[in-house]
Each structure stands twice: as C-alpha cells, then as structure tokens.
N, C-alpha and C positions, 0 to 999 in steps of 0.2 A: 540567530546563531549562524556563525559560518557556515557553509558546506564543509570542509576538512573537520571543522567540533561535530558538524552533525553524525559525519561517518565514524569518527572516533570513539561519540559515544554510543552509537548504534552499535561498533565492533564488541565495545566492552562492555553492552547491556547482554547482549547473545552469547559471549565469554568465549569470543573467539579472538585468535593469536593473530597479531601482523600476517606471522608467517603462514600460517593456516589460509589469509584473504588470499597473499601474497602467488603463496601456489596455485588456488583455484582462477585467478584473472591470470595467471603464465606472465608474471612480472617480479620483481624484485620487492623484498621488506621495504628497503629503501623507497621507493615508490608509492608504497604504502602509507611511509611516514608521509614522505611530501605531500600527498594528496590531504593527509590527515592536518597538516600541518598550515596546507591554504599554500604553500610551494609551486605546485602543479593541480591542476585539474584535468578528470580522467578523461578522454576521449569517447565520443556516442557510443562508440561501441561497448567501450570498458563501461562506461555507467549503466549501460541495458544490462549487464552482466553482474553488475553488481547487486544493483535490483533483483535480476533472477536468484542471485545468491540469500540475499534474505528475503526474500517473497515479497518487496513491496513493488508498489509502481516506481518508475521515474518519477514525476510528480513527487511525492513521497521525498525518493532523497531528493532533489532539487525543492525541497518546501512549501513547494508549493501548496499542497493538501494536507493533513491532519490526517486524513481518510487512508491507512497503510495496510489496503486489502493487496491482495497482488494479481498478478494479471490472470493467473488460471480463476480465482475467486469472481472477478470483475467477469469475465466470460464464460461464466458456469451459464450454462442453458437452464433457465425456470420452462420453459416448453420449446416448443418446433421454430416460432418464432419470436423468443422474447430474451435475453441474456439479462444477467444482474445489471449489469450496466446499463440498459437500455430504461431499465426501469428507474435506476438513478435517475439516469441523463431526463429521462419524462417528468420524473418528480419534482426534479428544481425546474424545469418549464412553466411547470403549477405557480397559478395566480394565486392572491392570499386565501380567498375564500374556498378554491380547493385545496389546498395544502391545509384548510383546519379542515375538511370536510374527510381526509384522507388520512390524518392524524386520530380521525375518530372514527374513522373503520378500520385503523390499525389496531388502536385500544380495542374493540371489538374481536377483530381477529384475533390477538393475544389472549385476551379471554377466551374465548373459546377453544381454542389448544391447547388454554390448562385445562381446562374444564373435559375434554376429550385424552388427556393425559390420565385425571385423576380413574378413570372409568377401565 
C-alpha cells in the first residue's frame, strides 16, 4: 500500500477528520489531501509528528514494521536498566534454539500469571 492509502486509512480507522489532522500538524486540509493522495510527502518533522499523533512509530507509518506500539510503549522502563525495546532488540538477536527456549519460558510465565491471577 502507498504511504498517502496508508495515512488515509489509518485517519479513517481512528474516525478522525482531514481537518482535525490538518489543525494538529499547523498545515492546510489541502495538504492533507495531498499527502493522502501520494501528491506530497510530509517532511521529517511533520511524519515524527504524525506518528506522535496516533501513537505509533515512524517505522509504522513508513511500513516498515507491523509492530504499531509507539514510542512512549517502546521506552517504557521493565527496571533500572532494561526498556521494552531493548528487550525486543535482544530477542530477535536470539539464535533458533533460544528463541524456542524463550518461547517456552514465555508459555511458562503466561501460566503462571493466570494461575497467580485466578488466586
């Protein structure tokens, strides 16, 4: 999918107006359209902004990832020294045999949090 389909449909999954993006980036509907339309493409600045707008990453709207956590989620602190991110970025590192090893201390862990839930 395009960038301009991708923003378009993202605008109109969140049920939000041209004019509504329009105001919040301090640009024109017009603009809007184009950007939507594949016209223009927004500037580093304006896309970091857009992102901030609907909480994903860049990555995200430029397509590159699937993965549409956004940057306060991605840099949530798990302790003193470890961020969600970090723990991503470690995980896809993981060779096959710990990625199934890791996979089933997940399953593990998940067990055990219902099971500490149910209690």
């Amino acid at each position: 999918m395009e960038f301009g389909e991708f923003l378009a449909k993202l605008r109109k999954e969140r049920g939000i107006l041209q004019k509504e993006l329009a105001n919040y980036l301090n640009v024109t509907v017009a603009t809007i359209s184009n950007y939507e339309k594949g016209v223009h493409s927004p500037d580093l600045n304006t896309l970091v902004k857009l992102a901030d707008f609907y909480g994903v990453s860049t990555d995200y709207l430029l397509q590159r990832t699937k993965y549409n956590a956004s940057m306060d989620m991605l840099n949530h602190q798990l302790s003193m020294d470890y961020t969600l991110s970090d723990l991503i970025n470690t995980t896809l590192e993981l060779d096959q045999r710990n990625t199934i090893a890791l996979l089933d201390y997940y399953e593990l862990l998940t067990l055990r949090n219902s099971i500490n839930r149910v209690k």
